[in-house]
N, C-alpha and C positions, 0 to 999 in steps of 0.2 A: 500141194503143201499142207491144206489143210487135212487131208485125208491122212499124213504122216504124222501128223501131231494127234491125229487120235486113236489109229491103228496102235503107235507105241505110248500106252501111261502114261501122257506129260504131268509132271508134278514139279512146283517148286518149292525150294524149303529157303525161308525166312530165317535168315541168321540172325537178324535183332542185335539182342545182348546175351548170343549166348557165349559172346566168350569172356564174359565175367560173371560166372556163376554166383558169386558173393552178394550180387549184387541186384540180384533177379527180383525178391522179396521187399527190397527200398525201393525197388524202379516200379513195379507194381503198385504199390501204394500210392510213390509220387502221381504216375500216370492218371490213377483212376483218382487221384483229390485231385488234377487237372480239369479231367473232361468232367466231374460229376456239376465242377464251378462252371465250365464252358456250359453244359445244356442247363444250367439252370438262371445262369448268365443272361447266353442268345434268348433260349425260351422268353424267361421272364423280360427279357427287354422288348420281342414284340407280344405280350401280354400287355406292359405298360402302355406302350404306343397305340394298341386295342383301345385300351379303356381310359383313355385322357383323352377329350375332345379338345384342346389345346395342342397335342402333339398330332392332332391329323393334318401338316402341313406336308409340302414336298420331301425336305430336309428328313426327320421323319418317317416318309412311306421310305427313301431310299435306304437308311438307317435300320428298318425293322427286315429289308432283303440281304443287308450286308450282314445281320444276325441269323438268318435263314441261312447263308450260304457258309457264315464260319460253324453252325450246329452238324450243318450237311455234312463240311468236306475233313471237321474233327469226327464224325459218327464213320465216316468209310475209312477211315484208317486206325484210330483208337482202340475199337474192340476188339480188333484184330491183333493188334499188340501188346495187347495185355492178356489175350487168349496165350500167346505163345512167352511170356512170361513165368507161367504157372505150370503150362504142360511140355512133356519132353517133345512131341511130336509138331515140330511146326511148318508142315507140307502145309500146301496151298494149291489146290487144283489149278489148273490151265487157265479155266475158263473165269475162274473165282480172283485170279490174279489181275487176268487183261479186262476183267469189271472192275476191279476194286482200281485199277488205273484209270480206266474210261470215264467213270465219277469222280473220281478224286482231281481232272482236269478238267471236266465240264464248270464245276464250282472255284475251283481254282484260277481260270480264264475269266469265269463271270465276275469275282471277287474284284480280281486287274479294272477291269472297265466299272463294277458299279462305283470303284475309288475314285475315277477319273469322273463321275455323271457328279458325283456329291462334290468333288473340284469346282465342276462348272456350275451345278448349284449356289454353291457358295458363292460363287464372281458375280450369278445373277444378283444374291438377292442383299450381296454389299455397293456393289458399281449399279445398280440397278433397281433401288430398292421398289420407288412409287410401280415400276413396272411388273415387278414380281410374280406378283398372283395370276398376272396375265400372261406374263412367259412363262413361267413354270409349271403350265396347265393338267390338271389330271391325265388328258390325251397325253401331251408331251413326256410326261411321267412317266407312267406306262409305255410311252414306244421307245426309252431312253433302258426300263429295266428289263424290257422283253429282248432288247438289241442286244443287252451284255448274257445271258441267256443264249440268246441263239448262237452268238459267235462264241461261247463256250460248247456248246454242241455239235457247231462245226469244226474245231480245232480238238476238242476229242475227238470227235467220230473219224475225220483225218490221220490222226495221230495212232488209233485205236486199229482202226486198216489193217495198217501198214505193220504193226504188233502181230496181230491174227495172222494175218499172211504168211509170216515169217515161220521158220521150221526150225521145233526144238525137238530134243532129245530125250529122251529118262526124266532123270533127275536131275534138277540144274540147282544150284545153288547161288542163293539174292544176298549179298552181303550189304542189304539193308532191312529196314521192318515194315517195309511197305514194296509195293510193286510199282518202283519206279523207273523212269524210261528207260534211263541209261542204264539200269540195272540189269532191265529185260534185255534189251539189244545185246548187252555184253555177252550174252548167254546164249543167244540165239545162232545156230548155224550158216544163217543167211546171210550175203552181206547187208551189213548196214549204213553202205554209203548215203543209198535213198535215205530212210528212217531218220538219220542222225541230221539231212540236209534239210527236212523237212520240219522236224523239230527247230532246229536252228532260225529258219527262217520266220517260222509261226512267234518263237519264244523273242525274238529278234522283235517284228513288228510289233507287240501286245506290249512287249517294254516301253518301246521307242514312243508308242504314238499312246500308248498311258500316260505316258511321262510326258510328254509333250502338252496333252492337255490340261495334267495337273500341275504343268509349272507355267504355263499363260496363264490360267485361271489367276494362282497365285501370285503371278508378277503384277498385277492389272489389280486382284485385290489391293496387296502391298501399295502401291502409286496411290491407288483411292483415297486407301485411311490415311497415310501420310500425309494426306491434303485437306485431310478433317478438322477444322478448327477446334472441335472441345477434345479435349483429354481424357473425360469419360466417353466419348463417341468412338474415341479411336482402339480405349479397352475395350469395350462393350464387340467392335467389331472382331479383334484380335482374338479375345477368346473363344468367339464362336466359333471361328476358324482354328484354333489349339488344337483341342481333341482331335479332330481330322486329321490334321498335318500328323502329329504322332501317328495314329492308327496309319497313314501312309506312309511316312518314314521307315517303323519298323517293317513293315508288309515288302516294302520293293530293297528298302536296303539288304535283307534276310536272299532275298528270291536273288539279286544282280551279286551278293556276296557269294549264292551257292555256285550259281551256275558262273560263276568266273573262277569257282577254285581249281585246278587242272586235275583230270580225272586221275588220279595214278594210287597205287597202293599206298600210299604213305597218306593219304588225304581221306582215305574213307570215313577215319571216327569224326574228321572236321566235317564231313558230306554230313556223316550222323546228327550230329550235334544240332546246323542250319536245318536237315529235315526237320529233325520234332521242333525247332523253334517257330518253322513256318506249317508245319500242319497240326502241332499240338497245343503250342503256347501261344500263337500267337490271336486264335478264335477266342481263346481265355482271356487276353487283354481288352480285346474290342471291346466288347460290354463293359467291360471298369472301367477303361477311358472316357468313354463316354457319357457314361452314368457319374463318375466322380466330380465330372467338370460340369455336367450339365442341371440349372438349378430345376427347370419345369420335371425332369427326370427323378431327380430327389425327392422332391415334394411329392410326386405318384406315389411310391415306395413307402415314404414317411404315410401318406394315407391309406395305404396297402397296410401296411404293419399296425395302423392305432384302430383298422377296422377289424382285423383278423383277433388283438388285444380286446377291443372292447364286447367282440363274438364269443371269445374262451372267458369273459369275463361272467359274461348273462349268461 
């Protein structure tokens, strides 16, 4: 199979936004004020967490990986669509496609789980606090962000198989802006019984038992504070927890919204729409979420900015 996918030219072409031409020069713009807030966002947020010896706690090291992975998995799909915003040619080689899908899932799977590790974070260090520093140990850290990691590597590389394998044609046409599963499968010659079963089941468990972990976390936080006699004890808890919840919220509500919409032609610009939400917009929000609610994160910035002022000063 694979010898037929290279014998004949496979090429495919990104249909984006090309069928509103009017609109090619606004979308471009928007995208690229997007991603230029996204990498300077993720970046500068683990810049931050570098240089504040107050922010070297767990909460933190997990925080500056989940701004590694929205910089990653907005950098494998952005430039690619704003390339084909500007120029008329928007082929995508073979190979250039089922990579730009293979990363775009390793990061996207690791995202799922490192949401659910800062869940369980949180439960430790509100239901658990005296314990804390000693369960949420540097080791445990590390083998908590290496695990979400690895099973993003096995669920692409899985998932990625079973793509290669498969036997296309010429010219296929992706009526999306990126090289996404269901995309590729639709296009492919081969059946896609396996493919579409094994996706189902992968995307099936990373929901179910994401979601599992970050709603015990939070059912068990909830019960805690509840039971907290002062009223600043119980804000104080609650808003550490805000920002997450958001950053969770929209991440699985976006992803359980796309893939429940039923695949048919009339639902493509709504598929469009949840795509750029979850791979464009929503790497854009984490860093403001974050940063807006967070005061230790402020005050970095605020000294980051009166040192850079008082540098252009002298």
């Amino acid at each position: 199979r694979n010898q037929e996918n290279q014998s004949i030219e496979v090429t495919f072409i990104l249909l984006g936004f090309s069928e509103y031409p009017d609109l090619q020069l606004p979308l471009f713009l928007l995208f690229l004020t997007i991603y230029t807030v996204t990498v300077l966002g993720n970046l500068g947020m683990i810049l931050i967490i570098r240089i504040n010896p107050k922010l070297h706690v767990p909460m933190y090291f997990f925080l500056s990986h989940l701004s590694f992975l929205d910089f990653c998995y907005s950098t494998v799909v952005t430039p690619k669509l704003l390339e084909n915003l500007v120029v008329e040619d928007r082929t995508i080689s073979f190979s250039g496609c089922i990579s730009q899908f293979c990363f775009q899932c390793i990061f996207v799977v690791a995202e799922t789980f490192m949401l659910a590790v800062m869940a369980y974070d949180r439960f430790v260090a509100v239901c658990n606090p005296l314990l804390y520093t000693t369960a949420m140990s540097f080791r445990l850290c590390s083998l908590l962000v290496g695990a979400s990691y690895s099973w993003g590597l096995f669920c692409s590389g899985t998932l990625t198989y079973f793509l290669a394998e498969s036997s296309y044609r010429g010219k296929n046409i992706i009526k999306n802006f990126f090289c996404e599963h269901s995309a590729i499968v639709s296009i492919s010659y081969s059946d896609p019984y396996l493919s579409q079963h094994v996706i189902l089941v992968l995307a099936t468990f990373n929901e179910i038992s994401s979601l599992v972990i970050i709603l015990t976390s939070y059912v068990f936080i909830f019960i805690t504070v509840m039971k907290m006699p002062s009223t600043g004890g119980r804000h104080k808890a609650f808003s550490t927890c805000a920002s997450h919840l958001t950053a969770i919220t929209i991440f699985h509500g976006t992803i359980l919204f796309l893939y429940c919409v039923p695949n048919s032609k009339s639902s493509w610009l709504l598929i469009k729409v949840a795509s750029i939400f979850y791979t464009i917009v929503i790497p854009m929000l984490n860093p403001l979420i974050y940063s807006l609610r967070n005061k230790d994160v402020k005050e970095t910035v605020r000294k980051l900015v009166n040192t850079k002022l008082f540098c252009d000063i002298m």
